[in-house]
C-alpha positions in Angstrom: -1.6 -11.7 25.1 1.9 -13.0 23.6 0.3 -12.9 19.9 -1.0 -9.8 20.9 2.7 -7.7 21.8 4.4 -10.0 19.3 1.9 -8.0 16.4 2.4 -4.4 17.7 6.2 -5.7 18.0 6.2 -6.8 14.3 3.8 -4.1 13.1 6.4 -1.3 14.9 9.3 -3.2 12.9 7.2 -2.9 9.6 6.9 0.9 10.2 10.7 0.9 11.5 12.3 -1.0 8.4 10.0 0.4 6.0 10.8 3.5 6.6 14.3 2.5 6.5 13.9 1.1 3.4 12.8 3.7 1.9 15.4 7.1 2.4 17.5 4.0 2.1 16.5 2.4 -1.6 16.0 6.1 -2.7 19.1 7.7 -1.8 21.0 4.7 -3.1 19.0 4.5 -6.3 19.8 8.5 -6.6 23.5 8.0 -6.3 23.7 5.0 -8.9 22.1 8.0 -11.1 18.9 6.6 -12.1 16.7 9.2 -13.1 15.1 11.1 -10.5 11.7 10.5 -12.2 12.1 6.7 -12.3 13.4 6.9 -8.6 9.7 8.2 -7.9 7.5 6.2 -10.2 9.2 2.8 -9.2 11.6 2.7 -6.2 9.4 4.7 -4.1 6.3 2.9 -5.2 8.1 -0.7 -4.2 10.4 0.9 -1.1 6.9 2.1 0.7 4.9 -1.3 -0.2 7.7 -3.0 1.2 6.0 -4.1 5.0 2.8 -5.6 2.4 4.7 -7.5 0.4 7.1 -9.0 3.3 3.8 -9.9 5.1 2.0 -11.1 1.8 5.2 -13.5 1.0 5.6 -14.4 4.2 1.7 -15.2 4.7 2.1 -16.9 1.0 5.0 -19.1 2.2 3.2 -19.9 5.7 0.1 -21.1 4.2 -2.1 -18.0 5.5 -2.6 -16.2 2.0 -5.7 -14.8 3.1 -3.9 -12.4 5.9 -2.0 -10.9 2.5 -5.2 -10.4 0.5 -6.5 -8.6 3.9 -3.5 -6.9 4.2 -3.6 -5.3 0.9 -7.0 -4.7 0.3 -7.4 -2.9 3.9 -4.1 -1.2 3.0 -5.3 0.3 0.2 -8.4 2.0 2.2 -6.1 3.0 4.9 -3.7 4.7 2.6 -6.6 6.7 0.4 -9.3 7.6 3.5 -7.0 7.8 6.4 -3.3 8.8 5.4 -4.8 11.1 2.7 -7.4 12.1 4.8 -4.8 13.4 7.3 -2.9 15.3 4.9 -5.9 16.9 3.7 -7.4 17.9 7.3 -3.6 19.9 7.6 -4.3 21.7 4.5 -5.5 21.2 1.2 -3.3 20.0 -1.6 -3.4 20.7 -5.8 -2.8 17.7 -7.4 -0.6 17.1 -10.5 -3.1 16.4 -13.8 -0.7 13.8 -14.9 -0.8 11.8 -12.1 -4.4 12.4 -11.7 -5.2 10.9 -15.3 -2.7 8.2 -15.2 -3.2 6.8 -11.7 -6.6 7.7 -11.0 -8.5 5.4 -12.9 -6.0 2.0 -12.0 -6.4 3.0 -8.5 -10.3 2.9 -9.0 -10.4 -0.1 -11.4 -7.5 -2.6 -9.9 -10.1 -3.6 -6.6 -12.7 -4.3 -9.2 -10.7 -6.7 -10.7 -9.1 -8.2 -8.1 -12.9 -8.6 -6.9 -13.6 -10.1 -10.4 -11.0 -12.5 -10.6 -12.3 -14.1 -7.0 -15.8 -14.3 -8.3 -15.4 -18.1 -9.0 -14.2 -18.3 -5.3 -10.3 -19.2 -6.3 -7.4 -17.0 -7.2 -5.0 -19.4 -9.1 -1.8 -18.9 -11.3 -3.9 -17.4 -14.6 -5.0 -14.8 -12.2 -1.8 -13.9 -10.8 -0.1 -13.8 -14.3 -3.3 -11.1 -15.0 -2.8 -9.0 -11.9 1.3 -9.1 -13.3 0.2 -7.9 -16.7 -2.0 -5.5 -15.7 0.8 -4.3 -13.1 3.1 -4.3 -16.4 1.3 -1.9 -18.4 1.1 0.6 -15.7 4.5 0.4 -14.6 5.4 0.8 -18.6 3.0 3.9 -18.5 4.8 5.6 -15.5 8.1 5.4 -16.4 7.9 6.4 -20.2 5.7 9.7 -18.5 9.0 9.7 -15.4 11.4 10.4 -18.2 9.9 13.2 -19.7 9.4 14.5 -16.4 11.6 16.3 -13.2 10.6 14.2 -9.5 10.8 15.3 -6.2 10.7 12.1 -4.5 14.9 11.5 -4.5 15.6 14.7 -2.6 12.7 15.0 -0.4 13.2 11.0 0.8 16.1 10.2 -0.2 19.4 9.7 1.7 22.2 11.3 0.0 25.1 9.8 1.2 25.8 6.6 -1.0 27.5 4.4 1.8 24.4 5.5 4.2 21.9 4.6 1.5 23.2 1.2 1.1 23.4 0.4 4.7 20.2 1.5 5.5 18.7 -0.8 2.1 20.6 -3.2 3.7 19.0 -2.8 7.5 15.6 -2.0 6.6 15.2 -5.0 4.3 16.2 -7.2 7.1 14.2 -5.7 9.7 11.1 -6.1 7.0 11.6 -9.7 6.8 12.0 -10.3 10.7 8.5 -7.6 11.1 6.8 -10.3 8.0 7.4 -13.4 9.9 6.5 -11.9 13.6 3.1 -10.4 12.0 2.1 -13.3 10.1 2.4 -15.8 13.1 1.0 -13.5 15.5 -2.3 -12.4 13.2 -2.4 -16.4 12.6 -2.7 -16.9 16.6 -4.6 -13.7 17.1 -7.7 -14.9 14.6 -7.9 -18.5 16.2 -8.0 -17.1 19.7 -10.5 -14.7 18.7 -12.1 -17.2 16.0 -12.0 -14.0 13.7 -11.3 -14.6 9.6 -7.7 -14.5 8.7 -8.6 -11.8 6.1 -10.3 -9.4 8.6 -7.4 -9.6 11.0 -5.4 -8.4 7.9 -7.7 -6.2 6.9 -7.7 -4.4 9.8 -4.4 -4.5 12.3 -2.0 -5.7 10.0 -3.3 -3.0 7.3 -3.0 -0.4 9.3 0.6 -1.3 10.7 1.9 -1.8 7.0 0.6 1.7 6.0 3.2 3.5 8.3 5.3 3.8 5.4 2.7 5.6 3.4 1.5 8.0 6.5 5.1 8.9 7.0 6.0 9.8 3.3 2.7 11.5 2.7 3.4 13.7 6.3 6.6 14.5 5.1 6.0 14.9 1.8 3.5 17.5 3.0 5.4 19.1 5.8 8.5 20.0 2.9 5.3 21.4 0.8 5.3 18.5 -2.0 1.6 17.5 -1.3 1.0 16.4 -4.4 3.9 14.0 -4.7 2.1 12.8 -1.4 -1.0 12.1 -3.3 1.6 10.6 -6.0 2.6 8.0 -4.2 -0.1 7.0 -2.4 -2.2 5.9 -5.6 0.9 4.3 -7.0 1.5 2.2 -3.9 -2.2 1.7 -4.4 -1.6 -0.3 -7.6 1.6 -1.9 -6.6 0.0 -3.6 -3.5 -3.6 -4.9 -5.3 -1.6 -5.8 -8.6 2.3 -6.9 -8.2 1.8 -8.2 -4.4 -1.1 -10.3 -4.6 0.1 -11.2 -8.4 3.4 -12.8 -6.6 1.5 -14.3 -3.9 -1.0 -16.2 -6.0 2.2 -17.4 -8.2 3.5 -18.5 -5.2 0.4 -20.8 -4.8 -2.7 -20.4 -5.6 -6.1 -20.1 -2.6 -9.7 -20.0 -2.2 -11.3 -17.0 -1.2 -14.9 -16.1 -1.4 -15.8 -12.7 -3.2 -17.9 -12.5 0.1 -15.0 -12.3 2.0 -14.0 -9.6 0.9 -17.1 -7.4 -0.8 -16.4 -4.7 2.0 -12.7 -3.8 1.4 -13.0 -4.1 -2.7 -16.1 -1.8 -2.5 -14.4 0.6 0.0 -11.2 0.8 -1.9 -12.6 2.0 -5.3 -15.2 4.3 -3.6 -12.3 5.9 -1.3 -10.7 6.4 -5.1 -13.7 8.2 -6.1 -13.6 10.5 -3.3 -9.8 11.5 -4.9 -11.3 13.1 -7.9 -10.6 16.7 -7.8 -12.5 19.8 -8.9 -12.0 22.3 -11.4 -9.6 23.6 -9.4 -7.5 20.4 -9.1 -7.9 20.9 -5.3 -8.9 18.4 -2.8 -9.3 20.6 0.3 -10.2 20.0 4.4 -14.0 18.7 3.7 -12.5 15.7 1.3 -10.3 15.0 3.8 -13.1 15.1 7.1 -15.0 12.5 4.2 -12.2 10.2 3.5 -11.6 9.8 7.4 -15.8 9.3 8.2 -15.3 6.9 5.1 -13.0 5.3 6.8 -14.4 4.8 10.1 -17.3 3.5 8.3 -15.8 1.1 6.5 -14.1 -0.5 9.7 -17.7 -0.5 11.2 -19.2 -2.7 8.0 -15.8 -4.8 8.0 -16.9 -5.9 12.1 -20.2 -6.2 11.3 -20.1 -8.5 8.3 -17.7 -10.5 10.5 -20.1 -11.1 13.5 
């Protein structure tokens, strides 16, 4: 029961600080006049994958790496079938070509390597220095394309008053590290009292309470009518979570993990990236959406069932 509040307490946190975090990193990175497309393709990606990576550092440092790998990997399914799902169902979105053919095909490919480099059952330092590289070239990719290119993200998100911005940079990060600890020692206690795998308890509450950030910029991206920075910044937070989070984490120390473990959420996560490829139109409308949420709920139902 105490495990139990002490999750939704650090799970609410995690949605509280990252949200924080991120009208907080923006705005300040705004008013120290970085380029509005860098703001977009970097500090947004990191600002709303902050709750992951305090859980996966945290879970690195306590010993549970397993909860991070869940975290991620379930994270990246929430953020494609449900939080784009959602914005879909609203109303359909057109999707920007460039981020379409840049993004796209990482956001497929990173859970397929992530599942290849666990097929010998251990993800050790040469892995994480991999998922870094990887992680490099993408980031490289994005931000030669952000300069050529006029973003939305730092006056949608972003607070504009400097001294605000760096207070709440300031709050948010600390409220993330307090939401890391409280969710990685209560999803520790939660799967021995329930005798569940570390992963799947990752997988599945603590991914969906780290996503908050995502929902709430994708809503509101959508609500101000920039859909398709929404779909923007889900891939890229996509790629930051499977490549520079898990990259740290295993650098912090290295873990075994069967590919069994997590067959389910790798498979899901590339075939919930599929479902993001848009017509001749460059249109996903209400039907993609309705198919990313029944994706979703059937991927929660194989994640139970291959845990019984």
């Amino acid at each position: 029961m105490i495990d139990g509040l002490t999750l939704l307490l650090g799970i609410a946190l995690a949605g509280i600080g990252g949200e924080v975090f991120v009208r907080g990193s923006i705005g300040l990175a705004a008013g120290l006049r970085i380029p509005p497309g860098i703001i977009g393709a970097t500090v947004a990606a990191f600002a709303t994958s902050s709750p992951e990576f305090a859980v996966g550092v945290n879970a690195a440092v306590a010993g549970a790496p397993e909860i991070s790998v869940g975290d991620v990997l379930g994270s990246n399914v929430v953020n494609l079938a449900l939080v784009m799902g959602v914005v879909l169902v609203l109303a359909p979105i057109r999707v920007e070509r460039r981020d379409i053919r840049r993004d796209l095909p990482f956001t497929i490919a990173v859970p397929l390597l992530l599942g290849l480099l666990m097929w010998d059952g251990r993800l050790n330092r040469i892995d994480g220095a991999i998922l870094i590289i990887v992680f490099a070239v993408w980031m490289g990719t994005t931000v030669m394309q952000a300069l050529r290119e006029r973003d939305l993200t730092a006056e949608t998100l972003g607070e504009r008053s400097p001294m605000k911005a760096a207070a709440l940079t300031l709050i948010g990060l600390v409220i993330l590290v307090v939401a890391g600890r409280l969710v990685v020692s209560a999803a520790d206690g939660i799967g021995h009292t329930l005798q569940l795998d570390p992963f799947i308890v990752g997988a599945t509450m603590v991914a969906f309470g780290t996503s908050v950030p995502e929902l709430a910029t994708s809503l509101l991206a959508r609500l101000r009518g920039h859909g398709d920075m929404g779909a923007g910044t889900v891939m890229g937070s996509n790629i930051f979570n499977t490549l520079w989070i898990v990259g740290v984490v295993v650098l912090i120390g290295p873990f075994d993990m069967q590919l069994g473990d997590v067959r389910v959420a790798v498979i899901a996560g590339s075939a919930m990236a599929l479902l993001m490829i848009p017509g001749p139109s460059w249109t996903l409308g209400r039907l993609r959406g309705a198919l990313l949420i029944a994706g979703y709920a059937l991927y929660i139902a194989l994640l139970l069932q291959n845990a019984a």
